[in-house]
N, C-alpha and C positions, 0 to 999 in steps of 0.2 A: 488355485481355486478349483473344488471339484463340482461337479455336478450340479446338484443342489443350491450350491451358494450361486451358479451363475444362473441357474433359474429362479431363484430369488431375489436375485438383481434386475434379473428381466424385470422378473412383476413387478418391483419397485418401481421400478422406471416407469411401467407401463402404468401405472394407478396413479402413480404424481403426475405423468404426462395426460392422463384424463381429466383429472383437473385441471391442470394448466392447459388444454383445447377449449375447455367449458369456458373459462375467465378470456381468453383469445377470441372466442366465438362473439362474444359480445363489445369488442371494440376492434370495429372493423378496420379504423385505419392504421393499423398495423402493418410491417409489410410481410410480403409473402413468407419470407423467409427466416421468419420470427420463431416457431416452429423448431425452425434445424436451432436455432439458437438455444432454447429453452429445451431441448431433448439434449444439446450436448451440456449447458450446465445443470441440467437432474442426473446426468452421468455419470457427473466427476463427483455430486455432491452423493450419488447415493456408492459410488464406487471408495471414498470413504466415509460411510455409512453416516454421513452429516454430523462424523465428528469437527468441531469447530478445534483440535489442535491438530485437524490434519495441514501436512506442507502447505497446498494451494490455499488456504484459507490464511496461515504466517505469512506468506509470500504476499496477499492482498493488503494484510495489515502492516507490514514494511514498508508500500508504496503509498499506505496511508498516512503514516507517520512519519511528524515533521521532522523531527530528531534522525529520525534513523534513514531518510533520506538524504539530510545532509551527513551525517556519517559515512553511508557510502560514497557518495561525493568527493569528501574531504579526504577520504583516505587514497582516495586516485592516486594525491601526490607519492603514495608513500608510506611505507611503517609510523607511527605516533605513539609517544608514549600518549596516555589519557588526559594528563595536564597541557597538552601541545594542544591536544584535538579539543579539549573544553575552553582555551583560550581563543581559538579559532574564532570558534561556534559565538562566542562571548562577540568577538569582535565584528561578526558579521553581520548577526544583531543582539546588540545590544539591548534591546529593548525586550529581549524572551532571555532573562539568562536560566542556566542549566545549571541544576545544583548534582554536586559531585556522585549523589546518591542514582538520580534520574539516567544519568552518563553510562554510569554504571550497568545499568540495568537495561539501557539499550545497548550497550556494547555487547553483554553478556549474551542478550536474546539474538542480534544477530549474528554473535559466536556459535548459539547451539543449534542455528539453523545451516550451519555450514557455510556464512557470508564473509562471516571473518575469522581470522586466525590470531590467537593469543600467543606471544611469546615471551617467557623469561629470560632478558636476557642479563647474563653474568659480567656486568661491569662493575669498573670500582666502584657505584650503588648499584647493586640488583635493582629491578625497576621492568615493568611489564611495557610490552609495546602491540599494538594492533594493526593489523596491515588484511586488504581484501584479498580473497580465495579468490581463485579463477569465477566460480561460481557467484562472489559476491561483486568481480570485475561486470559478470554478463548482468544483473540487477544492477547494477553503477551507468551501465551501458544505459542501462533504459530509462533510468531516472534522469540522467541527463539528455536524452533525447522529448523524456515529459515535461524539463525545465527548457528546452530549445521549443516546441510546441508553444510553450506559453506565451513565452518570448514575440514568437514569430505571427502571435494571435490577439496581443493585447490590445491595440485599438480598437478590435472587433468585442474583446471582453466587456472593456471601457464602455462601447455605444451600447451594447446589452444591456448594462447597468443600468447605466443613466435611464436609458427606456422602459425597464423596469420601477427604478426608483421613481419616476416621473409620472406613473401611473398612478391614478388614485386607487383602484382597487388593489394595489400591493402593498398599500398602507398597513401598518399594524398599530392601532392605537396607541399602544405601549412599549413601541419602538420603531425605529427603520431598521430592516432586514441585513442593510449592510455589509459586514464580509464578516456577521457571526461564525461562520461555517469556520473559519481562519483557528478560531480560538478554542 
C-alpha cells in the first residue's frame, strides 16, 4: 500500500467513524467500548474497500450457513466421497433434505475458500472425495465449539422464548415469530 492509499483509508475510516459517533452519541446506553468496536469493524470493512467477496465477509457467511456448517463438521471424521456426505446430512435431518445440486455448490464454495480440499481419486471407479484443510479443521474447530455453546445455553434459549412468545406486544397478527429465522 503506498502513501496515498493509506491516507485514503485514514479518511475512510475517519468520515464512516464520524457517522457512526453521531448515531453513538444519541443512544447512551451503549458501553464505553462500543467505539473501539465499530472503529475496528470500519477497518476491516474499508481495508477491503466494502467488497462483499472479500475472505472476512465468506468467512461470516460459512458460519451462517446451515449446510456448510455441517459440512465442516462432518468432514471431521474424514475424506467423503459426496454421496457419503449427502446421505449423512440426509440422515441427520431428514426433514431439510439437500439436493445433489445444493451439495455441490457448498462443497465447491468452501473448496475455493481454501476449507476443503478436492481430490480425485484413481480407483477401480474414479470417484472425487472431500476432506478439510488444516484451515477448514480451525473453522470446524469453531463451529463446533458454536454448536457446544448452544448446547450448553438451551434452557436459557428455551425461557427467552417462551417469555418472548408470551408477551403480547411480540404478537404479530399474521403470525408467531417462532424460529422463522431457522428457515
Amino acid at each position: 500500500m503506498n502513501a496515498e492509499d493509506a491516507i485514503e483509508r485514514i479518511s475512510a475510516v475517519n468520515r464512516t467513524m464520524a457517522r457512526i459517533r453521531a448515531i453513538l452519541e444519541r443512544t447512551p446506553t451503549l458501553s464505553e467500548d462500543s467505539e473501539e468496536l465499530f472503529d475496528y469493524l470500519v477497518g476491516q470493512l474499508v481495508e477491503f474497500d466494502w467488497d462483499r467477496r472479500a475472505p472476512v465477509v465468506g468467512v461470516t457467511s460459512h458460519v451462517g450457513n446451515y449446510w456448510r456448517n455441517w459440512l465442516l463438521v462432518i468432514l471431521r471424521a474424514g475424506s467423503m466421497r459426496p454421496s457419503t456426505i449427502r446421505r449423512l446430512l440426509e440422515a441427520m435431518d431428514p426433514s431439510r433434505p439437500l439436493s445433489q445440486r445444493m451439495l455441490t455448490q457448498n462443497l465447491r464454495i468452501l473448496e475455493r475458500d481454501g476449507l476443503l480440499e478436492r481430490a480425485i481419486v484413481a480407483d477401480v471407479r474414479k470417484h472425487v472425495e472431500y476432506s478439510l484443510t488444516p484451515l477448514g479443521r480451525d473453522l470446524s474447530d469453531l463451529v463446533i465449539r458454536v454448536i457446544g455453546w448452544g448446547h450448553a445455553n438451551t434452557d436459557r434459549i428455551n425461557r427467552a422464548r417462551a417469555r418472548f412468545d408470551a408477551s403480547e406486544e411480540n404478537v404479530d397478527p399474521g403470525s408467531r415469530a417462532g424460529d422463522s429465522w431457522q428457515t
